[in-house]
N, CA, C and O of each residue as an XYZ file, in Angstrom:
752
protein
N     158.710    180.563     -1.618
C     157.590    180.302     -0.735
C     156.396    179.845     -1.546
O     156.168    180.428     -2.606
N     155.509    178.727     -1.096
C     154.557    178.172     -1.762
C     153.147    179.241     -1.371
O     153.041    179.721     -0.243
N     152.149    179.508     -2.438
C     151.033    180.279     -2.053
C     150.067    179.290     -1.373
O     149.733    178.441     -2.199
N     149.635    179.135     -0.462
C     148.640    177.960     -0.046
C     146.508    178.562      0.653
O     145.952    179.615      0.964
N     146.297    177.748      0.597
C     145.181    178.446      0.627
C     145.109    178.567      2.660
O     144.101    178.144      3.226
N     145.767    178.906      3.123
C     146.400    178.993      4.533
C     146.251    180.405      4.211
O     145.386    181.183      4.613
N     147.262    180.624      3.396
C     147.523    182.249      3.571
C     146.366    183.005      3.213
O     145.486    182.813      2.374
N     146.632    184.147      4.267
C     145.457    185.279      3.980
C     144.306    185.374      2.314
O     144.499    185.386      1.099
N     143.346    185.413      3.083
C     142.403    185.184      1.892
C     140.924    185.919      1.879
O     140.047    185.442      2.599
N     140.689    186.884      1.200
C     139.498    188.175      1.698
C     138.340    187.399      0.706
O     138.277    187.407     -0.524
N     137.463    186.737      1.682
C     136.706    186.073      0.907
C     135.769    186.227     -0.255
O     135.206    185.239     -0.728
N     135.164    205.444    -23.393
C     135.512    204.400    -24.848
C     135.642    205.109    -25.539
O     135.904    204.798    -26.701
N     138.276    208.065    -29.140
C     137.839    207.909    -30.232
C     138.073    206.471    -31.087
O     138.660    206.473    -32.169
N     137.613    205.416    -30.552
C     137.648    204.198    -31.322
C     136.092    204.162    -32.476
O     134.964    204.609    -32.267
N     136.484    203.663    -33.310
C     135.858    202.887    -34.327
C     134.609    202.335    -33.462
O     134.594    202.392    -32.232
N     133.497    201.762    -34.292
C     132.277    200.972    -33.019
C     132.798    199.642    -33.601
O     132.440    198.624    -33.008
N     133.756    199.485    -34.900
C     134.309    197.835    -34.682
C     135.323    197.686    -33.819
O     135.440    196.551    -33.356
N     136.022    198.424    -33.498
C     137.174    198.581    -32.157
C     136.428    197.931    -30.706
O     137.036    197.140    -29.985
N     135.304    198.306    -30.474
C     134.719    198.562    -29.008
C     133.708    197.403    -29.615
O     133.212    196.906    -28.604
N     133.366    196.984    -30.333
C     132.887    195.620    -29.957
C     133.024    194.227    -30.524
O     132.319    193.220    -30.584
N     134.762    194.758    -31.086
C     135.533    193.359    -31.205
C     136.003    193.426    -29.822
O     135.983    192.299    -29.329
N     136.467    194.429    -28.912
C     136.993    194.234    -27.481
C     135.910    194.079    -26.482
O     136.279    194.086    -25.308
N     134.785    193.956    -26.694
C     133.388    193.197    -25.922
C     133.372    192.052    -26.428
O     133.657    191.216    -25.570
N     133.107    191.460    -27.755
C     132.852    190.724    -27.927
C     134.189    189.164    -27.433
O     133.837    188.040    -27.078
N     135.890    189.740    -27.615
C     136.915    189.280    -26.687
C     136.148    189.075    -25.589
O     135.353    188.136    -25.572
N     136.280    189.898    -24.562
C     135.813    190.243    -23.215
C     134.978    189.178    -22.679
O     135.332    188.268    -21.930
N     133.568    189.464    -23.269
C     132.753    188.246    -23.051
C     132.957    187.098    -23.461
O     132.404    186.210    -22.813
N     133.634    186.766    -24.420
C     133.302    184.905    -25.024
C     134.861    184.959    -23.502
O     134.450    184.927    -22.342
N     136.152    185.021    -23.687
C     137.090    185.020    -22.616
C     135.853    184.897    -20.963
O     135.647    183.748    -20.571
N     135.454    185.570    -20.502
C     134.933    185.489    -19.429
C     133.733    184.044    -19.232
O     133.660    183.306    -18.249
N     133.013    183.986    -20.323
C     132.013    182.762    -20.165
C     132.706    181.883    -20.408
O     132.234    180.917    -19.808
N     133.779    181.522    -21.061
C     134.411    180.351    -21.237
C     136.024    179.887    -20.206
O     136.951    179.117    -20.456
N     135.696    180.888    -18.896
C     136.807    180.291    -18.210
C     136.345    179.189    -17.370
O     135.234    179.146    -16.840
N     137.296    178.261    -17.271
C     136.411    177.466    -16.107
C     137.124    177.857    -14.675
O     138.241    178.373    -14.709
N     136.581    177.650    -13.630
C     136.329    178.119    -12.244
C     137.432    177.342    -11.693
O     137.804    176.354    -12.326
N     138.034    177.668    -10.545
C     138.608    176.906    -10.048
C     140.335    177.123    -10.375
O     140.771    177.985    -11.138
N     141.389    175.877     -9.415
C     142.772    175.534     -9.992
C     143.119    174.788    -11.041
O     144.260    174.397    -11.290
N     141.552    174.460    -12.045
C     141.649    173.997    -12.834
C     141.624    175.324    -14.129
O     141.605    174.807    -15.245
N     141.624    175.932    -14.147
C     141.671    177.135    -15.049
C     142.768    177.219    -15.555
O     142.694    177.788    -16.644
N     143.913    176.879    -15.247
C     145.220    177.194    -15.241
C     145.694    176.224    -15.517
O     145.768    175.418    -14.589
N     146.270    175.767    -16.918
C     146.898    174.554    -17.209
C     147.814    174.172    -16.954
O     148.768    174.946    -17.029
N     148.004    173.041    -16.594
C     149.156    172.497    -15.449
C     150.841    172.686    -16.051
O     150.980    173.235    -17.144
N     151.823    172.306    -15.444
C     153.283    172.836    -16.018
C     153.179    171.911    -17.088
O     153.079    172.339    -18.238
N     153.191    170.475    -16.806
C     153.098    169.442    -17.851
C     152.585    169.782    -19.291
O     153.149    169.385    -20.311
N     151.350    170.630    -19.268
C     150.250    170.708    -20.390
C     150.546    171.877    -20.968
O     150.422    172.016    -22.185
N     151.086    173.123    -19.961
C     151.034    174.160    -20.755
C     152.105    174.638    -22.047
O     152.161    175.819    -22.390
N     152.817    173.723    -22.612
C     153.333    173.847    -23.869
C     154.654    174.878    -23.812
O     155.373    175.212    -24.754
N     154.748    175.300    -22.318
C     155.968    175.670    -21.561
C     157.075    175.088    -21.345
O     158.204    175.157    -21.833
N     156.497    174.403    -20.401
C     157.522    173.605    -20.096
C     157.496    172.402    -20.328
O     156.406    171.878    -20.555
N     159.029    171.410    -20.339
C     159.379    170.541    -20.302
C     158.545    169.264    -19.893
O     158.985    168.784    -18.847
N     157.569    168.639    -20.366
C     156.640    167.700    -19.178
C     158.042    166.441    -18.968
O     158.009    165.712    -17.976
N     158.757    166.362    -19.600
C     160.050    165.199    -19.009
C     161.108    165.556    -18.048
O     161.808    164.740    -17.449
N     161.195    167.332    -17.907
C     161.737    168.092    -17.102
C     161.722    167.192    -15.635
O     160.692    166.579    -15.356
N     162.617    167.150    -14.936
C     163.001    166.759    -13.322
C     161.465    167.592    -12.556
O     160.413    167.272    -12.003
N     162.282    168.925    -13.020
C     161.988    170.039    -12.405
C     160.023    170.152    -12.418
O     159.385    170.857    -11.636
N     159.516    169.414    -13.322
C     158.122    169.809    -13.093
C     157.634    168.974    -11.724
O     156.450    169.268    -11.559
N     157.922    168.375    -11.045
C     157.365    167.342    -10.352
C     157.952    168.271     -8.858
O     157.559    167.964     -7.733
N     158.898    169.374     -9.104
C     159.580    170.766     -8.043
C     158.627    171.451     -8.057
O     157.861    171.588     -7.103
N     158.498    172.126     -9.417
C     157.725    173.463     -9.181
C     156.528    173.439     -8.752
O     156.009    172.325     -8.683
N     155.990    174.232     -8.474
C     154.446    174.624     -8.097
C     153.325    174.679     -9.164
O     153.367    175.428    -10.140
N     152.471    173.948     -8.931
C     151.106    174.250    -10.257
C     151.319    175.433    -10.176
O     151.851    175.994     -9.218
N     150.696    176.234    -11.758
C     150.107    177.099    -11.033
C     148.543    177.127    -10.664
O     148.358    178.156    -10.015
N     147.628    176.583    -10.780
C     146.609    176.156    -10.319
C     146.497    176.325     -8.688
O     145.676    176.857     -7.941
N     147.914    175.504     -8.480
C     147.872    175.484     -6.697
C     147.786    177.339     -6.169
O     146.996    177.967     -5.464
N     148.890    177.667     -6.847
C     148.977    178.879     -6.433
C     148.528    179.816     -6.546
O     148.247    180.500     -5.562
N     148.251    180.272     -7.980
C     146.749    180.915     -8.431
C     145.378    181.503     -7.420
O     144.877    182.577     -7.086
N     145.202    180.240     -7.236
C     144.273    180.057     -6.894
C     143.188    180.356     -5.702
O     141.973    180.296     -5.509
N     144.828    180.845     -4.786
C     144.078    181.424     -3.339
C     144.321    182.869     -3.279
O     144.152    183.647     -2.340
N     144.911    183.145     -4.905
C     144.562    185.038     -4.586
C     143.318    185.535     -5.115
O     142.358    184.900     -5.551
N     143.504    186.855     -4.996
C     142.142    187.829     -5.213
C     141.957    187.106     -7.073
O     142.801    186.967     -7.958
N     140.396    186.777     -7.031
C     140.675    186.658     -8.394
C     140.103    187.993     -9.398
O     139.608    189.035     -8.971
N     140.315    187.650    -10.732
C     139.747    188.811    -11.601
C     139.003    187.855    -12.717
O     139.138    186.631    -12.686
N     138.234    188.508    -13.669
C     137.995    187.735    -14.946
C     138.506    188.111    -16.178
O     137.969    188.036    -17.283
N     139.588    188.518    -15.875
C     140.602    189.240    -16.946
C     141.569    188.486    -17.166
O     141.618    187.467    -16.477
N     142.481    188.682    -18.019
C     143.582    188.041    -18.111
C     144.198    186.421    -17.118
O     143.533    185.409    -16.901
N     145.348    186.649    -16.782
C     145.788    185.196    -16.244
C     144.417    184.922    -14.948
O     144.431    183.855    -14.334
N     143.208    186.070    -14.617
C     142.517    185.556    -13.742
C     142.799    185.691    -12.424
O     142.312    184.983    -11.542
N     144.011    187.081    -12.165
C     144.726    187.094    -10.743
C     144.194    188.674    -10.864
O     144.208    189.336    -11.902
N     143.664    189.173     -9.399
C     144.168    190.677     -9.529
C     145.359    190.701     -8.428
O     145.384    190.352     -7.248
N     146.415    191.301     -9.363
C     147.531    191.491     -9.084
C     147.697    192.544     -8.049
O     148.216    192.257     -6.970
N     147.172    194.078     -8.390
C     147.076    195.107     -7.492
C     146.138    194.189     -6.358
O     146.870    193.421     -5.733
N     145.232    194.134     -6.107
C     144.619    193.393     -5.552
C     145.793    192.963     -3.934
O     146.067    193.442     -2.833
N     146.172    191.637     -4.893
C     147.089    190.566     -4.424
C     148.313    191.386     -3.650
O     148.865    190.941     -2.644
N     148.614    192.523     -4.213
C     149.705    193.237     -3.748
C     149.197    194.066     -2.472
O     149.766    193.718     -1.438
N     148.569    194.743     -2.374
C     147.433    195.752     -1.450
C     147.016    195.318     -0.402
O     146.830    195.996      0.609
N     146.732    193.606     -0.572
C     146.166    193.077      0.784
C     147.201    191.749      1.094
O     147.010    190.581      1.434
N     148.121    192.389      0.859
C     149.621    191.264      1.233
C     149.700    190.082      1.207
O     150.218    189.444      2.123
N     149.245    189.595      0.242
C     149.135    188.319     -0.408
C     150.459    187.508     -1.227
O     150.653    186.315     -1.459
N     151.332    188.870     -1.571
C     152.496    188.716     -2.389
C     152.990    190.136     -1.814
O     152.241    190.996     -1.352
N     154.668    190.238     -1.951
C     155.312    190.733     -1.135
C     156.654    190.966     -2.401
O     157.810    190.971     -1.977
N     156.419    191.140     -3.846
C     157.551    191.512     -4.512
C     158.513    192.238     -3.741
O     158.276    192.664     -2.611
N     159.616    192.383     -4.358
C     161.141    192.880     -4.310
C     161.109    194.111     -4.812
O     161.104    194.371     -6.015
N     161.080    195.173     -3.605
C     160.661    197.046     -4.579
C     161.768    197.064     -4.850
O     161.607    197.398     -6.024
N     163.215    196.950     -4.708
C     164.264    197.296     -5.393
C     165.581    196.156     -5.755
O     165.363    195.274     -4.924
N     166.242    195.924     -6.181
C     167.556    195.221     -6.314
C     168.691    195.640     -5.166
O     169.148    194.977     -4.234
N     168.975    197.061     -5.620
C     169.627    197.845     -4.589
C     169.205    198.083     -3.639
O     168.014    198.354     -3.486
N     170.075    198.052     -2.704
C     169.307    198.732     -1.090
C     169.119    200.191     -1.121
O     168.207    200.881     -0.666
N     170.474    200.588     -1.930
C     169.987    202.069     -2.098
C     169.079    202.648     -3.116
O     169.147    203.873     -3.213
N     168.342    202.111     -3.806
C     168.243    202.510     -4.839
C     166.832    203.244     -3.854
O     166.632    202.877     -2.696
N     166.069    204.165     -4.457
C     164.784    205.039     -3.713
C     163.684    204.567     -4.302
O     163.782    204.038     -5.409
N     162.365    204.691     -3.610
C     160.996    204.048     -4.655
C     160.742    205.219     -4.722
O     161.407    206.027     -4.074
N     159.696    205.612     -5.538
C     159.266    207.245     -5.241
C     157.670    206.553     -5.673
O     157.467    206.037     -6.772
N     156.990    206.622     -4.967
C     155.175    206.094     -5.056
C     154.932    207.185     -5.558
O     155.546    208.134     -5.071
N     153.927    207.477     -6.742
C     153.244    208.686     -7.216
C     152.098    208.788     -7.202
O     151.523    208.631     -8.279
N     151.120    209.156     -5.725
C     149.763    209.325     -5.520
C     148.793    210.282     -6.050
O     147.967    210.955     -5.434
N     149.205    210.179     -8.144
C     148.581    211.232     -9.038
C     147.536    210.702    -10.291
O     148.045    209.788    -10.940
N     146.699    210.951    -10.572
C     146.246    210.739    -12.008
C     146.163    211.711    -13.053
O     145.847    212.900    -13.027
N     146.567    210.838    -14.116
C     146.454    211.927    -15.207
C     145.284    211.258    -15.977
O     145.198    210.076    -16.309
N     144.127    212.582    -16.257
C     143.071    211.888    -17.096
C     143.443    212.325    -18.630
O     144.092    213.326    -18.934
N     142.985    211.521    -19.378
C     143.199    211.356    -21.006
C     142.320    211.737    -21.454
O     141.424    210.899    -21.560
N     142.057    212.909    -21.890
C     140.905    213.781    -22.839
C     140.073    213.405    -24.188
O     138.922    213.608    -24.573
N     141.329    212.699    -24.763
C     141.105    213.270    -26.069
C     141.082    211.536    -26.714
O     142.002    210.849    -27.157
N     139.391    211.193    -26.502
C     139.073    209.764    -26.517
C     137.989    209.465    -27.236
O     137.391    208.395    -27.116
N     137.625    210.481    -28.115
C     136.133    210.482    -28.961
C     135.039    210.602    -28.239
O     134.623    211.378    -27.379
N     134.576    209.424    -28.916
C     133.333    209.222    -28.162
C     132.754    208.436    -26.981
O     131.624    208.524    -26.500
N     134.212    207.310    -26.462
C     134.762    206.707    -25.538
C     134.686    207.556    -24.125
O     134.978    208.751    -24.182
N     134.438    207.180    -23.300
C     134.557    207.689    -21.840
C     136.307    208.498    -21.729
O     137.215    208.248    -22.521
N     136.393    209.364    -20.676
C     137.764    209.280    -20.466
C     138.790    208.690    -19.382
O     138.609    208.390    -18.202
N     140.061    208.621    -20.289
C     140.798    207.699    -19.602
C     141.454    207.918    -18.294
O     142.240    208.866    -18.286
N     141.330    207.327    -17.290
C     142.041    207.733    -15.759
C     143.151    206.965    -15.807
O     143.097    205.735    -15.799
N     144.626    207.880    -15.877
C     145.711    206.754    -15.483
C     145.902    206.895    -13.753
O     145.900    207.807    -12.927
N     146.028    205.733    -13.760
C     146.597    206.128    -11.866
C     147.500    205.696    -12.033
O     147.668    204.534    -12.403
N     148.825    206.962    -11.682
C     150.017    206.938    -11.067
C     150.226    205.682     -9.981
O     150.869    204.702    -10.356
N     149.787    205.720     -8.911
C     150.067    204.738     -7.603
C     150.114    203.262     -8.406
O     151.186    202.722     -8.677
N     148.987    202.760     -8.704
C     149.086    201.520     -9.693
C     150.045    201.046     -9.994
O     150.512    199.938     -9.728
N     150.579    202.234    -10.845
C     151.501    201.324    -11.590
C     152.896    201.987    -11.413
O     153.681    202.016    -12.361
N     153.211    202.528    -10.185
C     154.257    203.207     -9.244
C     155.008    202.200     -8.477
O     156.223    202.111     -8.301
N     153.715    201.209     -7.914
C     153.886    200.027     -6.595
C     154.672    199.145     -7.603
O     155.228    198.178     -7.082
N     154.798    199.262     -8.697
C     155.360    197.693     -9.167
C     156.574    198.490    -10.169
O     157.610    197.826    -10.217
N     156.601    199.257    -10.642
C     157.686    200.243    -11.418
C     158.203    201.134    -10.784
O     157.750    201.807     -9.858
N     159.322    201.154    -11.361
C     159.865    202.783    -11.250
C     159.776    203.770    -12.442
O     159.927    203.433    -13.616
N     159.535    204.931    -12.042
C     159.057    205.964    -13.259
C     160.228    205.855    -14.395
O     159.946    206.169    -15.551
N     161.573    205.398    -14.053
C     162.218    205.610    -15.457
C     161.952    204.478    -16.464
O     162.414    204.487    -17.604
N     161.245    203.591    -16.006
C     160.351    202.008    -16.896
C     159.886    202.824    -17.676
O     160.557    202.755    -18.706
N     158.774    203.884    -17.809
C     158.100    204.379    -18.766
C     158.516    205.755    -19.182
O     158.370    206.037    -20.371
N     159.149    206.893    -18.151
C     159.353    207.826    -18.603
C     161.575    208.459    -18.873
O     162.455    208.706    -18.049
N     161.557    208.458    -20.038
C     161.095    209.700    -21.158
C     160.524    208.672    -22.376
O     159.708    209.059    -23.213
N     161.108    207.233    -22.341
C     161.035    206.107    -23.385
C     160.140    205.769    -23.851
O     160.065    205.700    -25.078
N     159.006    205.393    -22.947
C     157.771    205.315    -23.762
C     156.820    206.319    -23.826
O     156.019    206.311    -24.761
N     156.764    207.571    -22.598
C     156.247    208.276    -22.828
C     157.181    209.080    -22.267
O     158.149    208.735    -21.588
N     156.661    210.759    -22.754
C     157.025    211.372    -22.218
C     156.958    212.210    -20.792
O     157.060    211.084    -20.307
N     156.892    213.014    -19.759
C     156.868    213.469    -18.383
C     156.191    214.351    -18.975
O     155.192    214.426    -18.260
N     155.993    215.451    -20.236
C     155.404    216.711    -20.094
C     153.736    216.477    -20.819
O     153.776    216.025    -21.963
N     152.741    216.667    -20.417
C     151.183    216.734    -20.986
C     151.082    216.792    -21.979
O     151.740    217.666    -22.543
N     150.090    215.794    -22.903
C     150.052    216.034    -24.250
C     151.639    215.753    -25.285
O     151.664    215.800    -26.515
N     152.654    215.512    -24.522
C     153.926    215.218    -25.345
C     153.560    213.777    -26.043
O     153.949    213.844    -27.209
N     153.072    212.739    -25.827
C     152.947    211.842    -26.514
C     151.881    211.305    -26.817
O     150.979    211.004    -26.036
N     151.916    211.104    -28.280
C     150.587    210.691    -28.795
C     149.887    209.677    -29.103
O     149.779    209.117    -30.195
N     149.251    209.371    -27.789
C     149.187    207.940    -27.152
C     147.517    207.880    -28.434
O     146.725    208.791    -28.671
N     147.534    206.690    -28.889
C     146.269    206.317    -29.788
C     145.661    204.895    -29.549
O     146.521    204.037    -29.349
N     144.572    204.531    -29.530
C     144.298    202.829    -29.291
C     145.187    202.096    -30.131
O     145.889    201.142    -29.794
N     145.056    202.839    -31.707
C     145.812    201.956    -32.624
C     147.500    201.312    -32.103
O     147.900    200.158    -31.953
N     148.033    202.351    -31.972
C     149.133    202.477    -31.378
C     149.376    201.550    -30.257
O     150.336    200.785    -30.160
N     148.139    201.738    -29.189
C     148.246    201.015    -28.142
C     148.364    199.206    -28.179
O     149.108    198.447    -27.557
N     147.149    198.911    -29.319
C     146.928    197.981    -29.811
C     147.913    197.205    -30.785
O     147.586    196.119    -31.263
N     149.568    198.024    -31.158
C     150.534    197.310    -31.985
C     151.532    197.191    -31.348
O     152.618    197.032    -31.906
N     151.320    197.272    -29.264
C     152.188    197.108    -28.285
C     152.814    198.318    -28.220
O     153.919    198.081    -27.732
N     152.727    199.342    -28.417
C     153.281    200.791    -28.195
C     152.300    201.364    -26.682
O     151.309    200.978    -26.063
N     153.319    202.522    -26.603
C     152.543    203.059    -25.282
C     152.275    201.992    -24.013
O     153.098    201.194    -23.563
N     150.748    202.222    -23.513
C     150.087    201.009    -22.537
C     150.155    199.871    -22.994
O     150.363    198.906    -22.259
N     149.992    199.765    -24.312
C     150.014    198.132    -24.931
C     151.653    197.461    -24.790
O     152.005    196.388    -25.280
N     152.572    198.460    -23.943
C     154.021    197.130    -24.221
C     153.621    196.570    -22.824
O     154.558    195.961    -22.307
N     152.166    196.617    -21.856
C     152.400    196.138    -20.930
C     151.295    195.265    -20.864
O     151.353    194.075    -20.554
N     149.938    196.124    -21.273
C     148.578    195.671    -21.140
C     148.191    194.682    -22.183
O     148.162    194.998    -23.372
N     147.867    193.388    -21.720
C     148.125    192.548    -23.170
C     149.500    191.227    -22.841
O     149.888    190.148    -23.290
N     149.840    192.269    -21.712
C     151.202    191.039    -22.047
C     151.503    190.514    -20.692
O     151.738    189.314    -20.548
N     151.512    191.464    -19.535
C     152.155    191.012    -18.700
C     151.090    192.305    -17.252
O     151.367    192.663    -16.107
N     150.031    192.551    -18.093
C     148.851    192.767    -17.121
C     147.527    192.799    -17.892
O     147.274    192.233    -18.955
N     146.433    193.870    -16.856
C     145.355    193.036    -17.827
C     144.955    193.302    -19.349
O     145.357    194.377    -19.792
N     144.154    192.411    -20.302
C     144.502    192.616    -21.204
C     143.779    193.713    -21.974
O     142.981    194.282    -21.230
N     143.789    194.344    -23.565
C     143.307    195.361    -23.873
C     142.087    195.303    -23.907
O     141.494    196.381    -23.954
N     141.356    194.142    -23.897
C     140.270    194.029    -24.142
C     139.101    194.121    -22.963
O     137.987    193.613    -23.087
N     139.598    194.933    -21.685
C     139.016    195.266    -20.817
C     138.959    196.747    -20.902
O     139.742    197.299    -20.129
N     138.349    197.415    -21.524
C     137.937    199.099    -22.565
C     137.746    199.656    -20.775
O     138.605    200.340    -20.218
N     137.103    199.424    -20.437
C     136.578    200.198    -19.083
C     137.244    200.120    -18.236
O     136.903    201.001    -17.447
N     138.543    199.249    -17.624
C     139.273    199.732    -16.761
C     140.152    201.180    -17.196
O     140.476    201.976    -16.314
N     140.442    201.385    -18.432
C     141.037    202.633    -18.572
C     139.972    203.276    -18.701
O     139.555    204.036    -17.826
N     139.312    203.037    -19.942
C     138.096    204.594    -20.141
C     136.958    204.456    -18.842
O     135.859    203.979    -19.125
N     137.233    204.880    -17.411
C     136.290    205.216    -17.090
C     136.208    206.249    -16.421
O     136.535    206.315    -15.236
N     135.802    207.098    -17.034
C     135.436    208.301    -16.695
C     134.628    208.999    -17.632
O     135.104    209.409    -18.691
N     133.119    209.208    -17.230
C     132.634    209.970    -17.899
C     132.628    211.896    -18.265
O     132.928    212.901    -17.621
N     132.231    211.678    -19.322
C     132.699    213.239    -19.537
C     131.616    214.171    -18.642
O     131.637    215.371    -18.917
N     130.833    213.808    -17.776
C     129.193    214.437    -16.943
C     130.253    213.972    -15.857
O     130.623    215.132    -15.676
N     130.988    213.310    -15.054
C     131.694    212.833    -13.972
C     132.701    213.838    -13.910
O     133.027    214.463    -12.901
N     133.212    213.961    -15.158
C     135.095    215.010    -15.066
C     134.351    216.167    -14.126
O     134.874    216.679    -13.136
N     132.985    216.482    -14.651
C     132.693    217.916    -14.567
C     132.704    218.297    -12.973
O     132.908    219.465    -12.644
N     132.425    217.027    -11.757
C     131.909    216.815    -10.604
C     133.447    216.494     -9.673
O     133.727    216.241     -8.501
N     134.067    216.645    -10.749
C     135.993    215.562     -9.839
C     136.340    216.900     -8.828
O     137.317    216.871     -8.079
């Protein structure tokens, strides 16, 4: 199915060089996107694919398609949860018919973050698009404090980083995880 602009459309313990090499990312990435289905370099250009390919003159920009979801200024420039939430996109929850989803409407907050805010994972997030055995016992473990999740770590694709960075948004958005202040925990 083609995305068209038809369809529905809602109109920080790191280092201080850690936290503002990932600002300083952050911002030059954000002022230097340009606006628009032009943001998104075409199949021809993007060093992907084939520009002699049959098939490019088939597929869909992605520009075209891109373009009429929720946007973000993060990464590929899509919010995905977003896009998913207000039925914009309609993934495949299972292969099997039988197989079960199990949604997990939990957060676990991350304590132990220096001087960094603390970290809120939300379960549901990243429930709607996985199933818990994607991450658990393999990359992390199910029991508190069992794994010793570190930026460094995170940052050499371990832990959050085999996802964040690659195939959602990227690390260099510090405040979608760390936000939670330690004067806020006290009020939850």
């Amino acid at each position: 199915m083609r995305i068209t602009a038809s369809n529905r459309w809602a109109g920080p313990a790191l280092p201080a060089w850690v936290l503002s090499s990932c600002l300083a990312l952050a911002s030059a990435s954000a002022v230097c996107q340009p606006q628009g289905p032009e943001r998104w370099k075409s199949l021809a250009e993007d060093r992907i694919h084939d520009p002699a390919s049959p098939a490019i003159g088939v597929l869909q920009e992605p520009g075209e398609a891109l373009s009429v979801l929720p946007p973000d200024l993060a990464g590929n420039q899509v919010s995905w949860v977003r896009a998913l939430r207000e039925g914009y996109i309609a993934p495949r929850a299972r292969v099997l018919e039988d197989t079960a989803v199990n949604l997990l409407n939990s957060e676990v907050i991350m304590m132990d973050t220096g001087e960094m805010p603390l970290v809120v994972f939300p379960h549901l997030t990243h429930t709607e698009w996985l199933d818990c055995s994607n991450c658990h016992e393999g990359i992390f473990k199910s029991q508190a404090g069992a794994t010793p999740v570190n930026m460094f770590a995170i940052l050499q694709g371990r832990y959050c980083g085999r996802c964040h960075g690659a195939v959602s948004f990227p690390l260099t958005e510090c405040r979608r995880c760390h936000s939670l202040s330690r004067s806020a925990l006290k009020t939850r």
